[in-house]
Backbone as ProteinMPNN parsed JSONL, in Angstrom:
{"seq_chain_A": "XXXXXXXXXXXXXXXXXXXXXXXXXXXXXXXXXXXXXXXXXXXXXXXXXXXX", "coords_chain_A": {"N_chain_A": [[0.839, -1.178, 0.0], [0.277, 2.04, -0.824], [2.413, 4.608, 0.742], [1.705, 7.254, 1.899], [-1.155, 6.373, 2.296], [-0.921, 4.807, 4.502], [-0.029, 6.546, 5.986], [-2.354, 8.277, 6.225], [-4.245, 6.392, 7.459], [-2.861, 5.778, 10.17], [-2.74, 8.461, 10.926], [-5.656, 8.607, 11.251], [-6.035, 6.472, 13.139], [-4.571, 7.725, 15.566], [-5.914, 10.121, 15.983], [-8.188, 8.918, 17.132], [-7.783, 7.358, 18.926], [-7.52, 10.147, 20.424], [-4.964, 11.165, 20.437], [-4.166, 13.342, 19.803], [-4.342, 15.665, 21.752], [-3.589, 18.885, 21.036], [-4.758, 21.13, 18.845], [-2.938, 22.206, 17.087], [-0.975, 20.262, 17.359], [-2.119, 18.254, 16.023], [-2.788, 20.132, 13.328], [-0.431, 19.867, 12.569], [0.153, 17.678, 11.733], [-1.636, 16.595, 9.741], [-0.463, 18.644, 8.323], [2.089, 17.909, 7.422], [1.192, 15.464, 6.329], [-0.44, 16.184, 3.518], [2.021, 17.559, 2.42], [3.595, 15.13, 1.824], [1.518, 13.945, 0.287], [1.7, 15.805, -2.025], [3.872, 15.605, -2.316], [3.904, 13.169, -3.692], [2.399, 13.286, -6.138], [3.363, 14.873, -7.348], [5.956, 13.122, -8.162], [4.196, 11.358, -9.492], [3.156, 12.423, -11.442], [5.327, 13.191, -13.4], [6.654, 12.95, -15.383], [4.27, 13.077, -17.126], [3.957, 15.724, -17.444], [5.843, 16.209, -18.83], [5.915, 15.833, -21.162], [5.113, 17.019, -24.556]], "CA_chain_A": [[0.0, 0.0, 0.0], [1.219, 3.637, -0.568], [2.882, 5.187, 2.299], [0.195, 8.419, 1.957], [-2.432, 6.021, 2.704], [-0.763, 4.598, 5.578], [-0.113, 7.593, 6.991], [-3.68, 8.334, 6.626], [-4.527, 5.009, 8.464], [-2.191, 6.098, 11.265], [-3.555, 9.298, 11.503], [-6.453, 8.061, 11.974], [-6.001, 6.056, 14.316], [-4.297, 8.32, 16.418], [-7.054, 10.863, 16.446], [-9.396, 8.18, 16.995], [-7.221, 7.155, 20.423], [-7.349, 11.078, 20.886], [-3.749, 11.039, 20.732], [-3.922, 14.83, 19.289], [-5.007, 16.833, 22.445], [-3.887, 20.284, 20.779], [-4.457, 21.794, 17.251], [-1.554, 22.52, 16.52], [-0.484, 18.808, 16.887], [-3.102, 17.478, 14.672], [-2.573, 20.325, 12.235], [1.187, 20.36, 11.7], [0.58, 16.073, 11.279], [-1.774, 16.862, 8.661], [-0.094, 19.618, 6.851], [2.885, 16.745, 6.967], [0.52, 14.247, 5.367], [-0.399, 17.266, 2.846], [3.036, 17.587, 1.748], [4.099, 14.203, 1.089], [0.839, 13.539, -0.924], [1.871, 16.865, -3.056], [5.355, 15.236, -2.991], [3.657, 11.859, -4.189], [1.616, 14.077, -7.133], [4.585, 15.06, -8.666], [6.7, 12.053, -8.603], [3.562, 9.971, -10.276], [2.71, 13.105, -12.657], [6.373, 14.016, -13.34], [6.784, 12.342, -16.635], [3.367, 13.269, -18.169], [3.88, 17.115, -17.501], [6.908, 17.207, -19.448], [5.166, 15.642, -21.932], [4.437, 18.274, -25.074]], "C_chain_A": [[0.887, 1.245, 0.0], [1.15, 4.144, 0.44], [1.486, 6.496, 2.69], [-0.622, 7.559, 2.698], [-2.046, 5.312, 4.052], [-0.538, 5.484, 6.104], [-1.514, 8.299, 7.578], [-4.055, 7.573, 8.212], [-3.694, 5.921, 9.832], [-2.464, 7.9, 11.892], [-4.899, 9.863, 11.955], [-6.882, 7.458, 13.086], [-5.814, 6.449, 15.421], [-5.325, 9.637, 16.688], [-8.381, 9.743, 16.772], [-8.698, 7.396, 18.738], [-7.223, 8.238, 20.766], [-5.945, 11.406, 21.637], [-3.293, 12.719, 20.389], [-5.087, 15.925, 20.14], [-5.128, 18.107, 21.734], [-3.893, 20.403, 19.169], [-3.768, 21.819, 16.481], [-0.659, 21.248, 16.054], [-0.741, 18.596, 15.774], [-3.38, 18.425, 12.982], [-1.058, 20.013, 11.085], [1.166, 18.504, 11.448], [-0.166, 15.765, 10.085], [-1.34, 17.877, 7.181], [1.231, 18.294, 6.369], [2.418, 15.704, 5.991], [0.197, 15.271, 4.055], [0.678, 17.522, 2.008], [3.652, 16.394, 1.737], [2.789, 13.338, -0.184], [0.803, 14.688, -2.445], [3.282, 15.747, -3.647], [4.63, 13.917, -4.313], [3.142, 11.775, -6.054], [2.64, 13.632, -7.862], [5.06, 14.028, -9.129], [5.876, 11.389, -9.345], [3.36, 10.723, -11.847], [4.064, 13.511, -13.37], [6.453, 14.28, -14.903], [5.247, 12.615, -17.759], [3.151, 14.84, -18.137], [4.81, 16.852, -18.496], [6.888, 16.341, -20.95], [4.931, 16.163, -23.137], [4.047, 17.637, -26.394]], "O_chain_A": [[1.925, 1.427, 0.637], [0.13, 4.248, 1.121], [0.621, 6.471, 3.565], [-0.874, 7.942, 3.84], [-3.005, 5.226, 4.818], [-0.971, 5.333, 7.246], [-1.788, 8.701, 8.709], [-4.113, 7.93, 9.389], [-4.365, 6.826, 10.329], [-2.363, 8.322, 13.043], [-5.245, 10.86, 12.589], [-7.813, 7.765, 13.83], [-6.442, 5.996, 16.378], [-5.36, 10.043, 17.849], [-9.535, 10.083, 16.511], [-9.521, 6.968, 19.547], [-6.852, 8.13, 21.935], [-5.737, 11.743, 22.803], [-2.202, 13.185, 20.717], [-6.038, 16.595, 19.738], [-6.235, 18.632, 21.614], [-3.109, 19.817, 18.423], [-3.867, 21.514, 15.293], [0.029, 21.084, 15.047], [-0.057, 18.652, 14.752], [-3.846, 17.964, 11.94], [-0.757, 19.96, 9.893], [2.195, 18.023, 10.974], [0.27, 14.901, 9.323], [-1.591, 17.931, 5.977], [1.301, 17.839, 5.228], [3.074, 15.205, 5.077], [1.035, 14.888, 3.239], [0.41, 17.729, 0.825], [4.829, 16.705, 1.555], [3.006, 12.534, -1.09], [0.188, 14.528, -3.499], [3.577, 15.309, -4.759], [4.886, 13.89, -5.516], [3.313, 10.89, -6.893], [2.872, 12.671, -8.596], [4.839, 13.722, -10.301], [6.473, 10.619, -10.098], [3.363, 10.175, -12.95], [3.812, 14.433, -14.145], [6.365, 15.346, -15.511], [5.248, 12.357, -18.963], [2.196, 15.275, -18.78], [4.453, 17.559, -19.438], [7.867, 16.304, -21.696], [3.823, 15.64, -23.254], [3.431, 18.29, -27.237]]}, "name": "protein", "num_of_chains": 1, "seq": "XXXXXXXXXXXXXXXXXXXXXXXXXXXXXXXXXXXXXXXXXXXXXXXXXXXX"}
């Protein structure tokens, strides 16, 4: 399975044990998940942007 989606899973889980008392946690672990599914974009789209 792609790592993205396990990270999902696992951040799931951990808000779901209410492992993310403050905001700030649970935002800066989603902006993390956020930027490796941008990273993930690119690397899959890389080759059909440069495309012409």
């Amino acid at each position: 399975m792609n790592n993205v989606f396990l990270s999902i899973e696992d951040i799931y889980a951990a808000l779901h044990n209410g492992e993310f008392d403050e905001p700030l946690t649970l935002a800066r672990a989603l902006d993390r998940l956020s930027n490796a599914a941008w990273d993930e974009v690119e690397e899959l789209y890389q080759s059909s942007l440069l495309i012409r």
